[in-house]
N, C-alpha and C positions, 0 to 999 in steps of 0.2 A: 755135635757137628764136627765135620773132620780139620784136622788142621788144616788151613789155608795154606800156610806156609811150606808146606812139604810138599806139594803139588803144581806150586808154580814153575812154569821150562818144563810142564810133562805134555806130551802129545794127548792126543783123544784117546788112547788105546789104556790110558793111565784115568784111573775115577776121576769125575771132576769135584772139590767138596761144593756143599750148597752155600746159597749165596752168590750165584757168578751171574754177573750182567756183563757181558762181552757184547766186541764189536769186531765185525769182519768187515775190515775195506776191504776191498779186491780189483784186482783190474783184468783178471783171467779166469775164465772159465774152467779151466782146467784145474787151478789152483781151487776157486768157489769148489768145483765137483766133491774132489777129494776130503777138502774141513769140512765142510757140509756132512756131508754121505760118513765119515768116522763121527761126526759127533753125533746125528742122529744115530746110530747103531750103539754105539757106547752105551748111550742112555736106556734102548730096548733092553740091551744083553745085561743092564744094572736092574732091569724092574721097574724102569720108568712108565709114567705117563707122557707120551713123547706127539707133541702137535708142531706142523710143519703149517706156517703160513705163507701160501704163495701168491707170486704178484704176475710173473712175469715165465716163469717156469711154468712146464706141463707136469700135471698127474705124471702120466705116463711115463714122461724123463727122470722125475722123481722119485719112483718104485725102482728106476733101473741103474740108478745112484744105490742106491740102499740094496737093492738084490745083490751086487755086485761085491757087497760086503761078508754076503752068507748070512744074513737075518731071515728067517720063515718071515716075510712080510704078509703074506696073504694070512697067516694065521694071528699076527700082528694085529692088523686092522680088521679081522673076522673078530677080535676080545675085545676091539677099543682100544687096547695101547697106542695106537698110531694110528694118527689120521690126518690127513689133508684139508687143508681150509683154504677158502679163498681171502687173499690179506685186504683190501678193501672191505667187505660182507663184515668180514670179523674184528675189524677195526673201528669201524664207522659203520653196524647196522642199521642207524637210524637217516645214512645218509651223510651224517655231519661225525668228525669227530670230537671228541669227549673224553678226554684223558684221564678221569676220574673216575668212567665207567667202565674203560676198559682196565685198569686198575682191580677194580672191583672184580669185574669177569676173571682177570687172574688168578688174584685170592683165593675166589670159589672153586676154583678148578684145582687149585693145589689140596686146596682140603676135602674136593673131593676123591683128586688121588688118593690120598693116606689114609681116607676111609674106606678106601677101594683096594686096601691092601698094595697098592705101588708105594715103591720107594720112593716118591719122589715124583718131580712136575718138572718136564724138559717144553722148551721153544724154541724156533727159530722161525725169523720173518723177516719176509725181502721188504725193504722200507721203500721202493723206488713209488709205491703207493702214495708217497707222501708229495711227490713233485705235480702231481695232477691237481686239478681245480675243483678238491672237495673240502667245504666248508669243513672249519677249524683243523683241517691238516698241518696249516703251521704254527700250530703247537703241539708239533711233532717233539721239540727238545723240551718242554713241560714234561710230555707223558715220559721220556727217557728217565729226565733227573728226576722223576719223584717216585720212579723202581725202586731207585739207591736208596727210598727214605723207609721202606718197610720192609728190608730184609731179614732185618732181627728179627721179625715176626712172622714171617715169613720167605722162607728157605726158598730160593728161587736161582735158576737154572733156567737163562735163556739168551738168545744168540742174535742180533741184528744184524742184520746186511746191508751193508752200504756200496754202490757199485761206484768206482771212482770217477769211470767216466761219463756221469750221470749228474752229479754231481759236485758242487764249484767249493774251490781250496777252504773257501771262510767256513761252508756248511759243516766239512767233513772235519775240520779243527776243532768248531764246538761238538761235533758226535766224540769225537777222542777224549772231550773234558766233561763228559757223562756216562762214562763207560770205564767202571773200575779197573776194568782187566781188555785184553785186545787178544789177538792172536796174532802174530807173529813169525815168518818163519814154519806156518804149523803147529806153534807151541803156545799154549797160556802163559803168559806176562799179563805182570802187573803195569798196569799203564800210567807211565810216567807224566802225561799230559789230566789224567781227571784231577777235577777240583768235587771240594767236598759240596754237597750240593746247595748248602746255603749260599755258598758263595759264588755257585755258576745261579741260583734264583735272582740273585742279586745284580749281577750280569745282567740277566736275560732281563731285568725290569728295566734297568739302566738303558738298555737299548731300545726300549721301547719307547720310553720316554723321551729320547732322542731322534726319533725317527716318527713321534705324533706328529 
């Protein structure tokens, strides 16, 4: 695994090592286009396995983020390296979401990259899926903190999007305090706000118990 430490304050255009659970707040499109669109290409141009989950974005806008970059995308998604999903379908195919299945579906997909000869399993997913009225959606911050508990075991490389104006000050506080590293400026930092995740579980129970 590459040093973690040498690579924090690098842009996308620098490897990311594995192990990163990031979080993009944003409140511009312009800003979103650009993180977005480098870190998906980083990951193609490394040998990844690279799945883009969208909520709110088109296909078609999204190919023209990433063309933009000089990635052969048509040849991209002609091998399977890069594919489009829709973030609802892939989150919650049964309808409901399930934080422990989609977990699971993770796992499987990283090892089936490394079987597949990629270096590696990239993600990114617009979470605004999670403000809609679909069964167990809010526990949306369950399925965040409990990435951070099997990374040792699996080397993971993925990106949440949180849109600010979309969402309210307290939501976007606890996404900060599940999300090892942020983006910043364009650059990977280490995020001063995450708690380790026993202790945002601990939180999260605490509040529930208070709000039965």
């Amino acid at each position: 695994m590459n040093d973690q430490k040498e690579e924090i304050g690098r842009g996308f255009a620098e490897a990311i090592p594995e192990c990163h659970h990031l979080c993009l707040i944003y409140d511009s499109e312009e800003q979103r286009r650009k993180i977005v669109s480098e870190y998906l290409a980083t990951g193609l141009k490394q040998g990844e396995l690279v799945r883009y989950f969208t909520d709110t974005t088109s296909a078609q806008e999204l190919r023209a983020w990433i063309l933009d970059t000089g990635i052969d995308l048509p040849k991209a998604e002609e091998n399977g390296a890069f594919a489009i999903l829709k973030a609802e379908s892939s989150y919650c195919p049964s309808g409901r979401f399930v934080p422990q299945e989609v977990i699971k579906k993770m796992v499987s997909r990283y090892a089936a990259a490394r079987d597949a000869g990629y270096h590696g399993s990239r993600a990114c997913g617009e979470m605004s899926w999670t403000l809609r009225d679909i069964p167990g959606a809010e526990n949306f911050l369950e399925y965040e903190v409990r990435i951070n508990m099997i990374t040792e075991t699996f080397p993971y490389i993925g990106m949440c999007q949180y849109d600010s104006r979309l969402f309210d000050g307290a939501t976007l506080f606890n996404v900060l305090q599940v999300h090892p590293f942020m983006i910043a400026q364009g650059q990977i930092v280490r995020n001063p706000f995450y708690l380790k995740p026993e202790e945002f579980l601990a939180k999260l129970e605490a509040s529930r118990k208070n709000h039965a």
